[in-house]
C-alpha positions as CSV (number, residue, x, y, z in Angstrom):
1,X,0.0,0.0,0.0
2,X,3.0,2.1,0.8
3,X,4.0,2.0,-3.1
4,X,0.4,3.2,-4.2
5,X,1.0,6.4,-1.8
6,X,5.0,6.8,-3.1
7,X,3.3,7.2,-6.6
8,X,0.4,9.1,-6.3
9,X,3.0,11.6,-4.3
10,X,5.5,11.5,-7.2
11,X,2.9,12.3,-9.7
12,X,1.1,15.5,-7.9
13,X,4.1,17.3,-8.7
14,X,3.5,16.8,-12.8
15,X,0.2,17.7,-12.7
16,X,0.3,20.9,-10.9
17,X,4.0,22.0,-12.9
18,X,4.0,24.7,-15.6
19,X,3.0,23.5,-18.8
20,X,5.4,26.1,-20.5
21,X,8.1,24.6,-18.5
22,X,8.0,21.2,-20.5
23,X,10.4,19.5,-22.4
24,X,9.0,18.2,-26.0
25,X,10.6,15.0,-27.9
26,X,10.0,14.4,-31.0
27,X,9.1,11.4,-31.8
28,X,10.5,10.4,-35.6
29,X,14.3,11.4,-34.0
30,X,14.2,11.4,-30.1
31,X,15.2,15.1,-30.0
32,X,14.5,16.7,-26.9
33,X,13.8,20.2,-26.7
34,X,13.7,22.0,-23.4
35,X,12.8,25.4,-22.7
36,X,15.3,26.5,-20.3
37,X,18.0,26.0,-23.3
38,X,16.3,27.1,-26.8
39,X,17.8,26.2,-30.1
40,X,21.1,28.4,-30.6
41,X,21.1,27.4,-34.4
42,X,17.5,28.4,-34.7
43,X,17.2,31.6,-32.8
44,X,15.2,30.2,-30.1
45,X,16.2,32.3,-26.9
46,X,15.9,30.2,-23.8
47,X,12.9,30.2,-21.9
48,X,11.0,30.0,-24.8
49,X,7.9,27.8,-24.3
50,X,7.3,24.9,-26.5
51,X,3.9,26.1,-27.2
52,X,4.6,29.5,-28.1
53,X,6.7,27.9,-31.3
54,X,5.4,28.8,-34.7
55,X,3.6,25.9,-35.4
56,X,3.6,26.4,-39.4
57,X,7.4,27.3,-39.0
58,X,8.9,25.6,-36.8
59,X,10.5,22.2,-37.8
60,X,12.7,19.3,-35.7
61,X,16.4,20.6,-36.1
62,X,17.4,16.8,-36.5
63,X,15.1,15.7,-38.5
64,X,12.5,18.3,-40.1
65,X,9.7,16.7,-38.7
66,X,6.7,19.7,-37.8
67,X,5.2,20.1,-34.6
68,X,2.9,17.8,-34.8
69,X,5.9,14.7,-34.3
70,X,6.5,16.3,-30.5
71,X,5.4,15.2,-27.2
72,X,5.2,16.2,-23.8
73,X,7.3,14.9,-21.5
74,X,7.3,16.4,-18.9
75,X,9.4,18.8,-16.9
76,X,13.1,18.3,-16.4
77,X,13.5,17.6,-13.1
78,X,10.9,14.1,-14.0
79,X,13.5,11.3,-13.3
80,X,13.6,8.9,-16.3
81,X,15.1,6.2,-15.3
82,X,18.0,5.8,-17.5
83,X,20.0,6.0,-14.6
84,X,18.4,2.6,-13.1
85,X,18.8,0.7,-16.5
86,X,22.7,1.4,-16.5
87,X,22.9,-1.2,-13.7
88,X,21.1,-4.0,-16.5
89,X,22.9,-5.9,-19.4
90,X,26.3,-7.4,-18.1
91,X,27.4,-3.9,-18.0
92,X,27.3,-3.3,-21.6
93,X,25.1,-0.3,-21.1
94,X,27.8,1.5,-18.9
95,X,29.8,1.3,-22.3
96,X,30.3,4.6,-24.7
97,X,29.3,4.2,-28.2
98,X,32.8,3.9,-28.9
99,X,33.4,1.1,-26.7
100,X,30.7,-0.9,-28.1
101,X,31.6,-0.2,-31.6
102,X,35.1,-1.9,-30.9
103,X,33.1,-4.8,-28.9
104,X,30.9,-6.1,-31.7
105,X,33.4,-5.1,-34.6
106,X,36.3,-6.8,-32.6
107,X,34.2,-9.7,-32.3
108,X,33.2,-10.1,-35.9
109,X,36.9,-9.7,-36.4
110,X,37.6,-12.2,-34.0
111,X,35.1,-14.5,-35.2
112,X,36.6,-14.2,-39.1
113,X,39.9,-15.1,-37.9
114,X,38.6,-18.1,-36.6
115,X,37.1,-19.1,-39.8
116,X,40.0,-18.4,-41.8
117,X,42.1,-20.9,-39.2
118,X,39.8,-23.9,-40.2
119,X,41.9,-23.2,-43.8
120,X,44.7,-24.4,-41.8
121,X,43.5,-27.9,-40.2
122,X,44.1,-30.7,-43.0
């Protein structure tokens, strides 16, 4: 019963925060716009709020996707849990993107070697 409470408590703050202080993702790309940072390469000062973007205009710096693509998720201090799932998968989500590039390349590398040894048992 304890963990019903913890929830309801964690979700009162949502509902009562400032709309026009919610971060937008959009959902073709994953970018994330936030409102305390604007778009420097778009002229979008910060503390601009997401619905106060030119809805005609305005397009998904990553991708060109309109407005439409975007949606609320909340304000930044809403914890997402990414932090929790670093503790999953053997470790292999602590590793950079460089780090896992050399993991699964190494290993195809690895594994061709291996193939090309067979050559070598007659």
């Amino acid at each position: 019963m304890g963990n019903g409470h913890d929830s309801d408590e964690e979700r009162a703050p949502e509902q009562t925060s400032d709309p026009d202080t919610h971060r937008y993702e959009c959902r073709s790309c994953g970018f994330v716009y936030d409102p305390e940072e604007g778009i420097a390469k778009l002229a979008i000062v910060p503390g601009t709020p997401f619905a106060s973007l030119d809805p005609i205009g305005f397009r998904c710096p990553v991708c060109r996707s309109r407005v439409g693509a975007f949606r609320d998720i909340g304000p930044r201090n809403k914890p997402s849990g990414f932090e929790e799932n670093l503790n999953f998968g053997l470790g292999v989500n602590k590793l950079t993107p460089g780090q896992k590039n050399v993991l699964i390349f190494g290993g195809f590398a690895l594994a061709f070697a291996f193939f090309l040894s067979l050559y070598s048992l007659r």
